[in-house]
C-alpha positions as a Markdown table, in Angstrom:
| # | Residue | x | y | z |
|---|---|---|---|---|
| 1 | Unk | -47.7 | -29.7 | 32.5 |
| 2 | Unk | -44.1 | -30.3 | 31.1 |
| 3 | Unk | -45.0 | -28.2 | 28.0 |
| 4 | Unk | -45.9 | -25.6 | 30.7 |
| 5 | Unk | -42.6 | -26.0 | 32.6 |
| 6 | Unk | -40.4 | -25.9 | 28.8 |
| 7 | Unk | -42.8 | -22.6 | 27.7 |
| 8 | Unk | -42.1 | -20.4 | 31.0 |
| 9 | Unk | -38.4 | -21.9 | 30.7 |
| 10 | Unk | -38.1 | -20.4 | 27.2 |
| 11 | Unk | -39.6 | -17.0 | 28.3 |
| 12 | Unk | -36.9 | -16.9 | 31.5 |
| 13 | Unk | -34.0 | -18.2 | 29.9 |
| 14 | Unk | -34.1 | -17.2 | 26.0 |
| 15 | Unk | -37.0 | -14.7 | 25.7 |
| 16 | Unk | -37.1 | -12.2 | 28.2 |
| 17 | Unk | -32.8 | -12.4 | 28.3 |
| 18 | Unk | -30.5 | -9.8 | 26.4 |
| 19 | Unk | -28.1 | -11.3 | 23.3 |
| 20 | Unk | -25.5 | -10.3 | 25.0 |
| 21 | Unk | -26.1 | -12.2 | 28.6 |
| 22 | Unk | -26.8 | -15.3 | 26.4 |
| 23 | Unk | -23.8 | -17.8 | 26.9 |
| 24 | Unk | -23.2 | -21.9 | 26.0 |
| 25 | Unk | -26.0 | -22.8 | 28.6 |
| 26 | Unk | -28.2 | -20.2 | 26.7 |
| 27 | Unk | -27.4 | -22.2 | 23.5 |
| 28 | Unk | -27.6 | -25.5 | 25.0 |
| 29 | Unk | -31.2 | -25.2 | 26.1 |
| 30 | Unk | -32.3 | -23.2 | 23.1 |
| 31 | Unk | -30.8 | -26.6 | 20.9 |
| 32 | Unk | -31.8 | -29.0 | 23.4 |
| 33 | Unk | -35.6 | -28.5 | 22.5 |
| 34 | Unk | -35.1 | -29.9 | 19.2 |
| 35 | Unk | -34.3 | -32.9 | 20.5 |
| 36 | Unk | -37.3 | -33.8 | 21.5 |
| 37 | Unk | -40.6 | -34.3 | 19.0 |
| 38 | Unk | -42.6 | -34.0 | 21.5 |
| 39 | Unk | -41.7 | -29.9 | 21.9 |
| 40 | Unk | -42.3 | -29.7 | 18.1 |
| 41 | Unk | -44.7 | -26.9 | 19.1 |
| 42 | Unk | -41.8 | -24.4 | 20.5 |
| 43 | Unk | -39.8 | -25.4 | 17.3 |
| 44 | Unk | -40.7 | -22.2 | 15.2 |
| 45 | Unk | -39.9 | -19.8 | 18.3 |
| 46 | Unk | -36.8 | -21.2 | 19.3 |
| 47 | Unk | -35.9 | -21.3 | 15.4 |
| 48 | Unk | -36.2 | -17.6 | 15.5 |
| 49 | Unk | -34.5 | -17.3 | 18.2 |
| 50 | Unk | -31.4 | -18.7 | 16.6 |
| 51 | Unk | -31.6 | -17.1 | 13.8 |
| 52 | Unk | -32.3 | -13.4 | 15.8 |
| 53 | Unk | -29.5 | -14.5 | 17.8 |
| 54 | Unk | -27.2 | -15.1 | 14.9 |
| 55 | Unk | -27.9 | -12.0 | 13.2 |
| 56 | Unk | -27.3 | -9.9 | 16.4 |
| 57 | Unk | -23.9 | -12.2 | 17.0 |
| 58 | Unk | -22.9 | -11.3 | 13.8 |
| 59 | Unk | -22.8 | -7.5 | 14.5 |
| 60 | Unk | -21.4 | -7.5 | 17.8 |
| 61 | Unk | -19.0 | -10.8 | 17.4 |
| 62 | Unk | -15.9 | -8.8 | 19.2 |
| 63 | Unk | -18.2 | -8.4 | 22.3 |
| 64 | Unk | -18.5 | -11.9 | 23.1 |
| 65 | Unk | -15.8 | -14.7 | 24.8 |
| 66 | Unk | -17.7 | -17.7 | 25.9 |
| 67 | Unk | -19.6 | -18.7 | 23.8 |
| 68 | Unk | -19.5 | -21.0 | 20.3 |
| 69 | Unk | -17.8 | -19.9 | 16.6 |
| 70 | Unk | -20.7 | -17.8 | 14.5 |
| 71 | Unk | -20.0 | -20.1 | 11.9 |
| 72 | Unk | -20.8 | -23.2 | 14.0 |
| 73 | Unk | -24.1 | -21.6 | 14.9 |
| 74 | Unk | -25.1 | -20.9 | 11.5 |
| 75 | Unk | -24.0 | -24.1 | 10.3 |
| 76 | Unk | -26.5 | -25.7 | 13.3 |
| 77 | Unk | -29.1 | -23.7 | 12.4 |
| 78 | Unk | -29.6 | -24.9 | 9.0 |
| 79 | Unk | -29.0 | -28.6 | 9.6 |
| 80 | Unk | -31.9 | -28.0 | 12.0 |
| 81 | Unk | -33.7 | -26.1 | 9.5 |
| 82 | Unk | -33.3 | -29.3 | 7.5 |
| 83 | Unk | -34.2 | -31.3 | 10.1 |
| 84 | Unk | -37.6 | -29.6 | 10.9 |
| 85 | Unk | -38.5 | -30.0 | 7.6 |
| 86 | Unk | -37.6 | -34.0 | 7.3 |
| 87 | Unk | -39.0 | -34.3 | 10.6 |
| 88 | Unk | -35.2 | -35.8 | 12.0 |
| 89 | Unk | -34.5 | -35.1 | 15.7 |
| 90 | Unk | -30.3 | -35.1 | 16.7 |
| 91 | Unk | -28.3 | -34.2 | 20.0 |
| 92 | Unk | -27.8 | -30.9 | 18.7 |
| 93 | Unk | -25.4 | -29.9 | 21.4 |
| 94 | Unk | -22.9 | -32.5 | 20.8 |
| 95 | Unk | -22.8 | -31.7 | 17.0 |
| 96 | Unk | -22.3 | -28.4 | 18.2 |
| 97 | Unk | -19.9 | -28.9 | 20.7 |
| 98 | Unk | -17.8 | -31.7 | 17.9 |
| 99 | Unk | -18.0 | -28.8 | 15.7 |
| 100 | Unk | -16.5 | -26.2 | 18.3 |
| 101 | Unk | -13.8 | -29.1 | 19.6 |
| 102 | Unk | -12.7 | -29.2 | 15.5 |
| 103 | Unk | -12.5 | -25.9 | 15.5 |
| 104 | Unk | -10.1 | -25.4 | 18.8 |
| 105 | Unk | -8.4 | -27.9 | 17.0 |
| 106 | Unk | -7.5 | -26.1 | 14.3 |
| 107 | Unk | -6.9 | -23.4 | 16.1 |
| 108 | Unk | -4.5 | -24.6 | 19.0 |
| 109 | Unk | -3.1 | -27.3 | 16.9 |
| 110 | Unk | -1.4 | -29.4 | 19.5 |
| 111 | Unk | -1.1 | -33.1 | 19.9 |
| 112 | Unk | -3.4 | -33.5 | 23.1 |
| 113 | Unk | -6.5 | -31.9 | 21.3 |
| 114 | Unk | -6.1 | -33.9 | 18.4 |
| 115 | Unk | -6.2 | -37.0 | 20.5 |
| 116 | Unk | -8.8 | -35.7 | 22.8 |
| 117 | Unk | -11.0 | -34.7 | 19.2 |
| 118 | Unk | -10.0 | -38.3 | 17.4 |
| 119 | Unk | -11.0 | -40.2 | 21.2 |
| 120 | Unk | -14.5 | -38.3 | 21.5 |
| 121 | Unk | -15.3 | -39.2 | 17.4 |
| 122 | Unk | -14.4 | -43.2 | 18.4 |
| 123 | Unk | -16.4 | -43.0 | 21.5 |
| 124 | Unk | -19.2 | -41.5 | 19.7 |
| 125 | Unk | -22.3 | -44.1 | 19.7 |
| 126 | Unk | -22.9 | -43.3 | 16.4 |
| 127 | Unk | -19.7 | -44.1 | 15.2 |
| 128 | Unk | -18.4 | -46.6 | 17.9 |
| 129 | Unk | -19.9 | -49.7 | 16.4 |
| 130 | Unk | -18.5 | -48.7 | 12.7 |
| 131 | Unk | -15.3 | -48.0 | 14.2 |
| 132 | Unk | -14.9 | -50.9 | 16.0 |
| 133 | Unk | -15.8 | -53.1 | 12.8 |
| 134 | Unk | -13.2 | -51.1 | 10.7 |
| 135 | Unk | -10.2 | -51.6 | 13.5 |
| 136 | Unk | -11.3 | -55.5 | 13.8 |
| 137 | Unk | -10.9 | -55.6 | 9.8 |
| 138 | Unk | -7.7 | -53.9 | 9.6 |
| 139 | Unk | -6.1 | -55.7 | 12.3 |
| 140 | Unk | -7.4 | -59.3 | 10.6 |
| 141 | Unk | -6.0 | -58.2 | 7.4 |
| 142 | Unk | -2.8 | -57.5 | 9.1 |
| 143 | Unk | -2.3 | -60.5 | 10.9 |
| 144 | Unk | -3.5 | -62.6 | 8.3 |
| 145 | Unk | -1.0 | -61.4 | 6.0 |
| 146 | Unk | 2.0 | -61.3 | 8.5 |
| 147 | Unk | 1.2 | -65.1 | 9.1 |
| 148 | Unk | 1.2 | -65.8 | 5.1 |
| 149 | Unk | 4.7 | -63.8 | 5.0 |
| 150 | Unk | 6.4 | -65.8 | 8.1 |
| 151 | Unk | 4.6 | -69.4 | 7.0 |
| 152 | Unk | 6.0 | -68.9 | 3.1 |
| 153 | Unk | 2.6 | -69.9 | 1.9 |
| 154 | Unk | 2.1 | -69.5 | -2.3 |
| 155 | Unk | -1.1 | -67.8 | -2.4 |
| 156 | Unk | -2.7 | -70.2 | -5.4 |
| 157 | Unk | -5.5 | -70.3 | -7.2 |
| 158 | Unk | -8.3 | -72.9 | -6.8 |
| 159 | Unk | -9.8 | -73.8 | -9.9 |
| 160 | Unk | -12.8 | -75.3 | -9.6 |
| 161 | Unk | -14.1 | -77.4 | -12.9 |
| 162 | Unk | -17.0 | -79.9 | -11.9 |
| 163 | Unk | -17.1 | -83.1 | -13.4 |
| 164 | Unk | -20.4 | -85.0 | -13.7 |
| 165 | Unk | -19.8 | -88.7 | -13.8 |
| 166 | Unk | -22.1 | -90.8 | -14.9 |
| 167 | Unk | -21.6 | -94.4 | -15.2 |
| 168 | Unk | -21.8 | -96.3 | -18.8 |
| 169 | Unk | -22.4 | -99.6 | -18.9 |
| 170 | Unk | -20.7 | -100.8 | -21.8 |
| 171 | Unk | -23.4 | -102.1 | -23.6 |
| 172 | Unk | -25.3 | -99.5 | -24.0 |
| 173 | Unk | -25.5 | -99.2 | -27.5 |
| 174 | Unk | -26.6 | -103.0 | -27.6 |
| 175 | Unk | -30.1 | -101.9 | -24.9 |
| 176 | Unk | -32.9 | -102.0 | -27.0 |
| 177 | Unk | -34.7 | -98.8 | -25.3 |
| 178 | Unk | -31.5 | -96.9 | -26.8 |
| 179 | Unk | -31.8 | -98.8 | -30.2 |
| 180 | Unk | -35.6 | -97.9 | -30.2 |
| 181 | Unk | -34.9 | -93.9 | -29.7 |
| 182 | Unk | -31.9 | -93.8 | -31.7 |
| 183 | Unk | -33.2 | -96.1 | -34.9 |
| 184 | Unk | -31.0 | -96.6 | -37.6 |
| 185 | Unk | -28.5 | -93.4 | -36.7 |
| 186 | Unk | -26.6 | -95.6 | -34.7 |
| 187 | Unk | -25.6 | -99.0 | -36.6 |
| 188 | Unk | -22.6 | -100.5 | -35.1 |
């Protein structure tokens, strides 16, 4: 039933649709079926899709406004072409859309995208965990050495040299269980 609902979907919304009426939403629904393993089955379409899509985007690139870079989309398209084949499923549309965000970055270059881009790569789940470990680290190795600096403590070496003690009597060369074993080396 669902399978039913995403295959008429397809045929509205990517199929029976020109190139040029296709826009992010387009794209968005066209990636968001990779997603999924359980649409594996409309993989090879939408696949073609893309890459019919791509080819046609490359000829009439001036014609379109909103919609994602040409070399995004064919950047996405072969990570998912990857992907298919190692049988690894992503949120394609935020790659996509980090992808798009670095490029207005690089575009615009101003100081509020830049923190906006650097914000939505900490807040990533992916990457928030890591993140977080790497800030904790930093900020230990900071304080730690701020409090050596202000305390004046001499960073010094331990040496560690074990020393097995082991109690003599001192008769021992007198027992007679050493003076059997030991026999006439020994003759004090």
């Amino acid at each position: 039933m669902e399978e039913e609902y995403i295959e008429k979907k397809i045929k509205d919304q990517l199929i029976n649709k020109e190139f040029k009426l296709w826009d992010k939403e387009s794209i968005d629904f066209l990636l968001s079926i990779f997603e999924y393993e359980k649409y594996n089955m409309f993989y090879n379409i939408n696949l073609m899709l893309l890459d019919d899509y791509i080819k046609w985007y490359t000829k009439n690139i001036n014609e379109i406004s909103n919609n994602y870079s040409l070399k995004n989309l064919k950047y996405i398209y072969c990570i998912i072409n990857e992907d298919i084949y190692n049988n690894v499923h992503y949120n394609y549309i935020k790659t996509l859309n980090n992808l798009d965000n670095t490029m207005n970055i690089l575009d615009t270059f101003n100081l509020q995208s830049l923190f906006n881009y650097i914000v939505s790569i900490l807040t990533n789940t992916n990457f928030c965990s890591i993140t977080f470990g790497i800030i904790v680290t930093i900020l230990y190795i900071i304080f730690n050495y701020i409090i050596k600096v202000f305390t004046y403590e001499k960073i010094e070496e331990k040496k560690n040299i074990f020393e097995i003690k082991i109690p003599i009597p001192d008769n021992l060369i007198n027992n007679s269980l050493i003076k059997l074993f030991l026999g006439d080396k020994f003759n004090l």
